[in-house]
GUSE-502349 format. One record per residue (C-alpha): residue in three letters; z negated, x, y. Coordinates in Angstrom, 2 decimals, padded with zeros to 5 digits. Each point is the difference from the previous one (the first is absolute). Example, Ala and Ser with C-alpha at 12.3 -4.5 7.8 and 13.67 -1.06 7.14 Angstrom:
<vexpas>
+--------+---------+---------+---------+
| residu |       w |       u |       v |
+--------+---------+---------+---------+
|    ALA | -007.80 |  012.30 | -004.50 |
|    SER |  000.66 |  001.37 |  003.44 |
+--------+---------+---------+---------+
</vexpas>
This chain:
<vexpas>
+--------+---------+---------+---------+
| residu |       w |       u |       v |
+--------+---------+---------+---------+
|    UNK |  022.32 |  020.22 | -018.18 |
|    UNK | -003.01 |  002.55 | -000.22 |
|    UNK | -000.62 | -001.21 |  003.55 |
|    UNK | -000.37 | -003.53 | -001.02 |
|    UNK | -002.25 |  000.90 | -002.87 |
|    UNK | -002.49 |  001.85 |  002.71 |
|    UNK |  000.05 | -002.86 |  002.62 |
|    UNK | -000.53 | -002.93 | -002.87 |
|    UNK | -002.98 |  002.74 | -001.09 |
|    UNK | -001.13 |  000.48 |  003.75 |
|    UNK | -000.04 | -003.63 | -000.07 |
|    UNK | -002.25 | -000.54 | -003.01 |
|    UNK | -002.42 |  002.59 |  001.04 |
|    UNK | -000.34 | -001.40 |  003.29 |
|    UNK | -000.79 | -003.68 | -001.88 |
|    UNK | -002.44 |  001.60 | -002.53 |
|    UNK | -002.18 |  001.87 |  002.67 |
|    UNK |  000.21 | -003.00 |  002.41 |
|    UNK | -000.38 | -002.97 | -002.26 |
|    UNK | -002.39 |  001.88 | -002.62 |
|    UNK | -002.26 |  001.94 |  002.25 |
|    UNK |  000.12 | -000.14 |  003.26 |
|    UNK |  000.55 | -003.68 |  000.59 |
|    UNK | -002.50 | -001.37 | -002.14 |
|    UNK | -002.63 |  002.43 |  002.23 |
|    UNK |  000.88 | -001.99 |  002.88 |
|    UNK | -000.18 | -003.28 | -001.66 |
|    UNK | -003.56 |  000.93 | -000.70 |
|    UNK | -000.73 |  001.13 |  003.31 |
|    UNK |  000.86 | -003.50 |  001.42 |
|    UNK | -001.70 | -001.99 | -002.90 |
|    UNK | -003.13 |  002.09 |  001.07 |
|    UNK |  000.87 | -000.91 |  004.21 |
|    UNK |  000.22 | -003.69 | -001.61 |
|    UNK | -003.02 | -000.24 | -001.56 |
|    UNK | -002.03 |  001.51 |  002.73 |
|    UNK |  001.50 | -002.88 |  002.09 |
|    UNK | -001.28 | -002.35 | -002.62 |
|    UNK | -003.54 |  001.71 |  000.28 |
|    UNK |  000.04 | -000.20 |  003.87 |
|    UNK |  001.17 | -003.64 | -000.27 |
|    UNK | -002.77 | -001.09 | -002.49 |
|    UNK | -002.56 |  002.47 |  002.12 |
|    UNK |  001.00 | -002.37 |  003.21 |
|    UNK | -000.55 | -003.18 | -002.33 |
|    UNK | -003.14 |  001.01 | -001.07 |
|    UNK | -001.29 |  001.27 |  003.61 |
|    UNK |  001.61 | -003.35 |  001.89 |
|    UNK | -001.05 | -001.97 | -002.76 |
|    UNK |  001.27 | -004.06 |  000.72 |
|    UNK |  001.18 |  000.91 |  003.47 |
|    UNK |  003.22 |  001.83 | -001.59 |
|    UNK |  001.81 | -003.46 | -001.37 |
|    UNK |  000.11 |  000.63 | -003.53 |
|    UNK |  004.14 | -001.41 |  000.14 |
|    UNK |  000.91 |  002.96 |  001.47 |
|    UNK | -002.49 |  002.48 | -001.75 |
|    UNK |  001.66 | -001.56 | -003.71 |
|    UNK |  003.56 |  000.37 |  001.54 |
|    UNK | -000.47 |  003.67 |  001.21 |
|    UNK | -001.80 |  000.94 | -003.44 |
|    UNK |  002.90 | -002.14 | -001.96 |
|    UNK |  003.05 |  002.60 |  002.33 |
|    UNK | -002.24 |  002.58 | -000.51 |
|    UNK |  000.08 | -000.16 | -003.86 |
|    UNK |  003.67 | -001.19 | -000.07 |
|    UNK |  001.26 |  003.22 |  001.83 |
|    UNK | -002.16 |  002.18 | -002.10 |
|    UNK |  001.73 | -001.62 | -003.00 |
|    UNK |  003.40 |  000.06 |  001.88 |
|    UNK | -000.13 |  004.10 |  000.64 |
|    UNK |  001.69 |  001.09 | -002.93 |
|    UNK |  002.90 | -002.83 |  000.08 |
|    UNK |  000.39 | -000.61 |  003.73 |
|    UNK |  003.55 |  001.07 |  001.17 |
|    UNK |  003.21 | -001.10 |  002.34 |
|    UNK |  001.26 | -001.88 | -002.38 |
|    UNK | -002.97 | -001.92 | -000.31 |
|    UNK | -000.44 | -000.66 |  003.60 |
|    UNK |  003.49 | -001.12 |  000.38 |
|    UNK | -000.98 | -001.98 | -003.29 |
|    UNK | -003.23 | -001.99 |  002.28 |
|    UNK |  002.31 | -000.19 |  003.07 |
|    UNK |  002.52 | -002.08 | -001.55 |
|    UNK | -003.04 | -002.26 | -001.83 |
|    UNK | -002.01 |  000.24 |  003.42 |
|    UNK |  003.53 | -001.59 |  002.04 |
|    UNK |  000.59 | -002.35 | -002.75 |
|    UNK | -002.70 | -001.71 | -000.37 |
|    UNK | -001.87 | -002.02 |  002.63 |
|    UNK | -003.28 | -000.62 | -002.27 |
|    UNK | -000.96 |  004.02 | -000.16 |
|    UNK |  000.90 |  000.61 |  003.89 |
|    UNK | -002.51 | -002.59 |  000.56 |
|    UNK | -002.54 |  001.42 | -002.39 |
|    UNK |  000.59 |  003.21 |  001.70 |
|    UNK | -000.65 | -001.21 |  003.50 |
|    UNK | -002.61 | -001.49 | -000.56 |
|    UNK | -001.71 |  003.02 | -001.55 |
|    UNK |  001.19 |  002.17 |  002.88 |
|    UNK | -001.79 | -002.55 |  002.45 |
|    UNK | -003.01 |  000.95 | -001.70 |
|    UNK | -000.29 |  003.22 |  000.25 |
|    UNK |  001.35 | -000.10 |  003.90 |
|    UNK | -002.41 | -002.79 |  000.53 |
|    UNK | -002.49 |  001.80 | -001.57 |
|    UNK | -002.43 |  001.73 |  003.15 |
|    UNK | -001.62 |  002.79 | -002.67 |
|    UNK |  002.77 |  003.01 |  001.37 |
|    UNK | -000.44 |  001.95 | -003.25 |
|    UNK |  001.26 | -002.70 | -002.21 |
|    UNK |  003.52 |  000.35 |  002.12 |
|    UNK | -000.81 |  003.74 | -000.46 |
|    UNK |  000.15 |  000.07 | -003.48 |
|    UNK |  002.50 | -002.58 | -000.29 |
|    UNK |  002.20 |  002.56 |  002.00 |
|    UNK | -001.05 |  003.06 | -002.05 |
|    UNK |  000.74 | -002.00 | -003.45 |
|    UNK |  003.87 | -000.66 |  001.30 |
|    UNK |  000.25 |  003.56 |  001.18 |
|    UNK | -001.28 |  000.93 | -003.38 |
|    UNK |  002.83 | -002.30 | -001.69 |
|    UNK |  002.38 |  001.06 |  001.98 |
|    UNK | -000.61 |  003.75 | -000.81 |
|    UNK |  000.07 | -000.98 | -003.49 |
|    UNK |  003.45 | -001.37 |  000.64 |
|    UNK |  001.37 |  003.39 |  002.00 |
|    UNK | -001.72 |  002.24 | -002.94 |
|    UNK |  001.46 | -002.18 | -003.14 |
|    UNK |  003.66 | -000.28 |  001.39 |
|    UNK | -000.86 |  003.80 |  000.41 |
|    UNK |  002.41 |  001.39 | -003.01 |
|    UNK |  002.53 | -001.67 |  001.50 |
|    UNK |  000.03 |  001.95 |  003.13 |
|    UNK |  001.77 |  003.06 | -002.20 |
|    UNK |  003.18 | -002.58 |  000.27 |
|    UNK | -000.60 | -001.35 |  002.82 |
|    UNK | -000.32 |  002.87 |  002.34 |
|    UNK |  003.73 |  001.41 | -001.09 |
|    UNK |  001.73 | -004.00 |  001.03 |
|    UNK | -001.90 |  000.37 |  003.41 |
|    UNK |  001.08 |  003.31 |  001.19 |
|    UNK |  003.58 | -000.97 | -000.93 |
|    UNK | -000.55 | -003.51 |  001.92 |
|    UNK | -001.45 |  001.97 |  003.22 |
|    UNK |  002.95 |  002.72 | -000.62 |
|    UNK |  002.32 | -002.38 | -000.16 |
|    UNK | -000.88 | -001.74 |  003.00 |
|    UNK | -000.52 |  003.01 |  002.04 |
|    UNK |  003.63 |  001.15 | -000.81 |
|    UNK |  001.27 | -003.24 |  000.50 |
|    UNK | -001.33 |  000.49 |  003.51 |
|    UNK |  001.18 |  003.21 |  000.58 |
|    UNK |  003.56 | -001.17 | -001.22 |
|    UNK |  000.00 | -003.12 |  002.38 |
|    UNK | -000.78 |  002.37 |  002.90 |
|    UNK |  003.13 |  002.48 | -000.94 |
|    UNK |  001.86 | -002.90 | -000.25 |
|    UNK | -000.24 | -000.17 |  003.83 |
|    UNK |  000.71 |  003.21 |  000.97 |
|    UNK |  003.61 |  000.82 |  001.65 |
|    UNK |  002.47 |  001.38 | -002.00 |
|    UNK | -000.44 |  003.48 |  000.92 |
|    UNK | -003.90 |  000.15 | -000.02 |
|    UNK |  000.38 | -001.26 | -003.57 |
|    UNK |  002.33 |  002.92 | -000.14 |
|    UNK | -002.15 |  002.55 |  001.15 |
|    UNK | -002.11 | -001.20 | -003.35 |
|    UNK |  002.25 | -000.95 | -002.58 |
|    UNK |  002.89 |  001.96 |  000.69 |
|    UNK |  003.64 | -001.35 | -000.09 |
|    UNK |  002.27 | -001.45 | -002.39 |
|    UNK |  003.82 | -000.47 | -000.08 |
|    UNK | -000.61 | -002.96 | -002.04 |
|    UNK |  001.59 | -003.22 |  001.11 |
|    UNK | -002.07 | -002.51 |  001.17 |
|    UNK |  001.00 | -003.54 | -001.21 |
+--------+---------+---------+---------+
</vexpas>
C-alpha cells in the first residue's frame, strides 16, 4: 500500500512540475515563435504592398491569431474532435480547400513558409499539451512492444523440434492431451 501512496505522489509531482512550470514555459516560447511569424507576415505585407493579395495576407493573419489563441487548449482529443467535423461536413472541406489553394497558389515563397512554420508550431503545441500524459502512456507502450516481442519469440519456439525445445525448457512427464 505504501508503494501505491509513492507512485500516486510520483504521479502528482510529475503533473505539478510539468503542467505548472515547465509547460506553460514552452507555451510561451511558441506564442513568442507565433508572433514573430505574424511580424514577418505583416513586414512582407507592408514591403510587397498590393502585390501580396490581401485574401491570403487576412487568412494567414486570421490562422496566425487562431493558433496563438489555440496553444493553451489544443490537444488529441481536439484534433480527433476537427477530424470527425472536417469528414462530416462537405461545406468546411470546401472552405478549407479553397484556403489551401491560396496559399499554394500564392508565388510569394515565404507566405508558404510561414504557413508551414505556424502548423509546426500547432503541432508542437499539441505534442507538449498531451505532454502529462506521456507519464501513463509510456508504461502501456513498453508493455504493448513487450508483449509483442515475446509473442514473437514464443511463435518461433513454437517451431522448434521437440528436443531443441528441450535443450531450453527442460522436460516434463506431464501428459500431453
Amino acid at each position: 500500500m505504501i508503494i501505491l501512496f509513492w507512485i500516486i505522489t510520483g504521479i502528482a509531482v510529475y503533473h505539478l512540475i510539468y503542467q505548472g512550470i515547465i509547460l506553460p514555459s514552452i507555451r510561451l516560447r511558441l506564442r513568442y515563435e507565433l508572433f514573430s511569424l505574424r511580424d514577418k507576415l505583416r513586414a512582407l505585407k507592408t514591403d510587397l504592398g498590393e502585390s501580396f493579395d490581401d485574401n491570403v495576407f487576412t487568412y494567414m493573419q486570421d490562422s496566425i491569431n487562431g493558433s496563438i489563441k489555440l496553444i493553451a487548449l489544443i490537444d488529441f482529443s481536439s484534433i480527433v474532435s476537427a477530424e470527425k467535423r472536417f469528414r462530416g461536413d462537405l461545406e468546411l472541406r470546401d472552405e478549407i480547400k479553397k484556403k489551401q489553394e491560396l496559399i499554394d497558389n500564392c508565388p510569394i515563397n515565404k507566405v508558404k513558409e510561414i504557413s508551414l512554420r505556424n502548423a509546426e508550431l500547432l503541432t508542437d503545441a499539441v505534442v507538449y499539451n498531451a505532454g502529462g500524459w506521456f507519464i501513463y502512456i509510456v508504461p502501456v507502450l513498453l508493455g504493448v512492444v513487450c508483449y509483442k516481442k515475446i509473442k514473437s519469440f514464443v511463435t518461433d519456439i513454437v517451431l522448434f523440434p521437440e528436443k531443441e525445445m528441450n535443450k531450453f525448457i527442460g522436460t516434463c512427464d506431464c501428459p500431453s492431451f
